[in-house]
N, C-alpha and C positions, 0 to 999 in steps of 0.2 A: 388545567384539563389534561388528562393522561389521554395516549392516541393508544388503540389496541391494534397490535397487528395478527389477526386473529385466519385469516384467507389464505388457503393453501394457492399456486401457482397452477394455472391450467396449462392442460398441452398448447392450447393457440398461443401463450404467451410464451412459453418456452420459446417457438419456432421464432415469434417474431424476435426476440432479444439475440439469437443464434445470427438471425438475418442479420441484426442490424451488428454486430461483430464481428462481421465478415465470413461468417458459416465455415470458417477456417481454408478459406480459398488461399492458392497458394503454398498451404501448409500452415498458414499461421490463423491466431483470431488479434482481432485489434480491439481496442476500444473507441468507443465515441465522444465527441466533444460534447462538452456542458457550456450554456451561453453564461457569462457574464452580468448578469441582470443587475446588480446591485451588490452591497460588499457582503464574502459571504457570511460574514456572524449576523446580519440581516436576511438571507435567504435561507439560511441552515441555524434555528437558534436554538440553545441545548430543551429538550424538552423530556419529560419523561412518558415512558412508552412500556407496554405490556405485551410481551412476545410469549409463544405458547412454549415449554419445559420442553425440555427430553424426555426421550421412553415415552412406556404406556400410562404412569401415570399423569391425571388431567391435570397440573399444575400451570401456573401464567408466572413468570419472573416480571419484575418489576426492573427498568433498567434507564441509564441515562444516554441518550444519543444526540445527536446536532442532527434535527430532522429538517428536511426540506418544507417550506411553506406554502410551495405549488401548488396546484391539482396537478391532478394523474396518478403517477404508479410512487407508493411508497419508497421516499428516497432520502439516504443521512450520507453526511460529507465524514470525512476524514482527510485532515490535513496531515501532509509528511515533508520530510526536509530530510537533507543529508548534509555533511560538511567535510570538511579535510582538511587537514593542517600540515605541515612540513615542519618537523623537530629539528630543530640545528642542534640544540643543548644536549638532551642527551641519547635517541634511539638515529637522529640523521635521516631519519626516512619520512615518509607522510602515510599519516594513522588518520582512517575514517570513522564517524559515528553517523548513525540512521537513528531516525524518530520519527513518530506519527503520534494523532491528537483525535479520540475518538470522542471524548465528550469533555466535560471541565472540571469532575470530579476529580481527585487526587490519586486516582488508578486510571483515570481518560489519558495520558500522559506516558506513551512508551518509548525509550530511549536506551539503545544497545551500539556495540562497537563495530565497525565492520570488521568481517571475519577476510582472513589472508587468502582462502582458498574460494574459490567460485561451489558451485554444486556437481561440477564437474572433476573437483578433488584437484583442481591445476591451480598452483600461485598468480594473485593477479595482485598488481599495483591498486594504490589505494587512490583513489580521483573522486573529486567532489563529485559530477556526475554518477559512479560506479555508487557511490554512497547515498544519493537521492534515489538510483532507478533499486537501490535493494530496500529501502526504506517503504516503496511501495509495495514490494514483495514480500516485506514482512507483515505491513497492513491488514492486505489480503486474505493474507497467511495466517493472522494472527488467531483469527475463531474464524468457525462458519457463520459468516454473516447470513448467507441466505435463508439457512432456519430460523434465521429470527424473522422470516416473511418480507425481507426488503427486495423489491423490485430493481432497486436502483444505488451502487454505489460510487456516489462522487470523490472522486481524488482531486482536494485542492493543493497545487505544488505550483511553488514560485518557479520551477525550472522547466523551460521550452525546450530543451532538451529532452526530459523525460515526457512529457506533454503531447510533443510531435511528434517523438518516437515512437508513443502509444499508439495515437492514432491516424499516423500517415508513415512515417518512413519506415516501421516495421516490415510491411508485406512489402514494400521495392528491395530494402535488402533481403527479403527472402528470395525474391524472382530473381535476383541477382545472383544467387547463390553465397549471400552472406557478405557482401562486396557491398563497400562505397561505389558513387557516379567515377570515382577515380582509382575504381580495380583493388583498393586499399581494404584490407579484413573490418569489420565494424569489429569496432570497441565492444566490448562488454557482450559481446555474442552470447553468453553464456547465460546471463542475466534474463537478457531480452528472450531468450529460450522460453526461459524458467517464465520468466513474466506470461508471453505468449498463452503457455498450456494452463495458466493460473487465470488466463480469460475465458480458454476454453472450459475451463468445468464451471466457472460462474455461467458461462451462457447457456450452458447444458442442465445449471438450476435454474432458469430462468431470472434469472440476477445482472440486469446490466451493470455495465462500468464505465464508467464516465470518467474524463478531467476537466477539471475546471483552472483555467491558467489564473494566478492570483498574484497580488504584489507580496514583496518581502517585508514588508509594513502591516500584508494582512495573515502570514504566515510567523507572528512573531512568538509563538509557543512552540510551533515544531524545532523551530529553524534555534532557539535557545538551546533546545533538548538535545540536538543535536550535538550541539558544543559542549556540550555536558559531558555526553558519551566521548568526544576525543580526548576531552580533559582528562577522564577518569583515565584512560588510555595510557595516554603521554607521561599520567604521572604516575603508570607503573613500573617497575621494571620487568623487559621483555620475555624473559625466561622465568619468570615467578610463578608459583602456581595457581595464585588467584587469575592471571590472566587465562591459562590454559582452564580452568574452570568455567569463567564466563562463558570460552569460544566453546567449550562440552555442551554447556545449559543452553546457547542459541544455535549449534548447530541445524534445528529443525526449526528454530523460529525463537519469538521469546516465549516466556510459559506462560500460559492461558489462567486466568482471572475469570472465576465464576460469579457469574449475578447473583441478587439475591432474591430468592423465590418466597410468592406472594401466596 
């Protein structure tokens, strides 16, 4: 059975999704948690779905998503992972990779390196954290999910790190002025930024966002993909230009994969 998502978003629904990601109180928007029901390739199973084209003309793309099996508001998961390694042999430093998992087709599967510089143009160390919370960032980032009519995007990620951060310790380090409970700068400030204003325009499309905390036993396609991307990394060398290439081609994100219209 194909699900069509065919319903545009009404204002009452905007507001409430705005509400419930914290209306950017504070200065920030957060996201909300997703319960745990069951494992999620059982609540999310890949299915295919019909979202309305671009433009004026009436076309419907035909696509594959990991849909939610609730009732309520139209919702698909995306699994992400980060990883990081420490080179002794031969760059000595630790090189990151991010991936995310949108359906289980052989283009559902994206997996890039983490870039050196944040979006703030400053060098930043490479940390498994820094690599999970941009893996989500890419997700996001990756298309606009809300035109394909989703109400609701679940981020399934093994890391409580990125999880909590989303949707509880964000707005205290913001009331803090960016400070830990111990006066100390939050890590990855920049990240969390970037993440923050990436909740704000979903809830502004009326597009929630959610996490859903999951084991690393059920994340085992992102959390691969991930090692993939260091791999390729580590087994460059640092100054070559295919690296400088790659960091050109994801500066804005990875490049977008078009469905195939029906």
């Amino acid at each position: 059975m194909v699900l069509a998502l065919t319903r545009a978003v009404r204002p009452r629904e905007v507001t409430e999704v705005m509400m419930a990601m914290g209306n950017e109180a504070g200065g920030v928007w957060t996201a909300t948690g997703f319960p745990t029901l069951m494992a999620p390739s059982v609540m999310f199973p890949a299915r295919r779905v019909r979202i309305p084209g671009p433009g004026v003309v009436k076309r419907q793309f035909l696509i594959a998503r990991l849909v939610g099996r609730l009732g309520g508001k139209p919702s698909m998961l995306i699994y992400t992972d980060g990883s990081c390694f420490y080179d002794a042999e031969r760059h000595h430093i630790s090189r990151g990779g991010c991936s995310f998992v949108f359906n289980t087709t052989q283009d559902g599967t994206i997996s890039f390196p983490l870039e050196d510089k944040g979006p703030d143009g400053s060098e930043r160390p490479h940390t498994s954290n820094r690599a999970a919370l941009r893996a989500v960032i890419g997700a996001l980032k990756y298309r606009d999910w809300p035109a394909e009519n989703w109400r609701r995007v679940v981020i399934g990620t093994d890391s409580a790190y990125v999880t909590r951060g989303s949707t509880m310790w964000i707005r205290s380090w913001a009331q803090r002025g960016w400070l830990t409970p111990g006066k100390s700068p939050v890590s990855n400030q920049d990240l969390w930024r970037e993440l923050s204003a990436t909740f704000g325009q979903y809830a502004k499309a009326g597009c929630e966002v959610s996490f859903m905390a999951i084991t690393r036993e059920q994340n085992i396609s992102a959390d691969a993909a991930a090692k993939v991307a260091v791999d390729t990394v580590n087994k460059t060398p640092l100054d070559s230009k295919s690296v400088h290439r790659t960091k050109k081609k994801l500066k804005d994100g990875p490049t977008i994969k078009q469905d195939r219209p029906i």
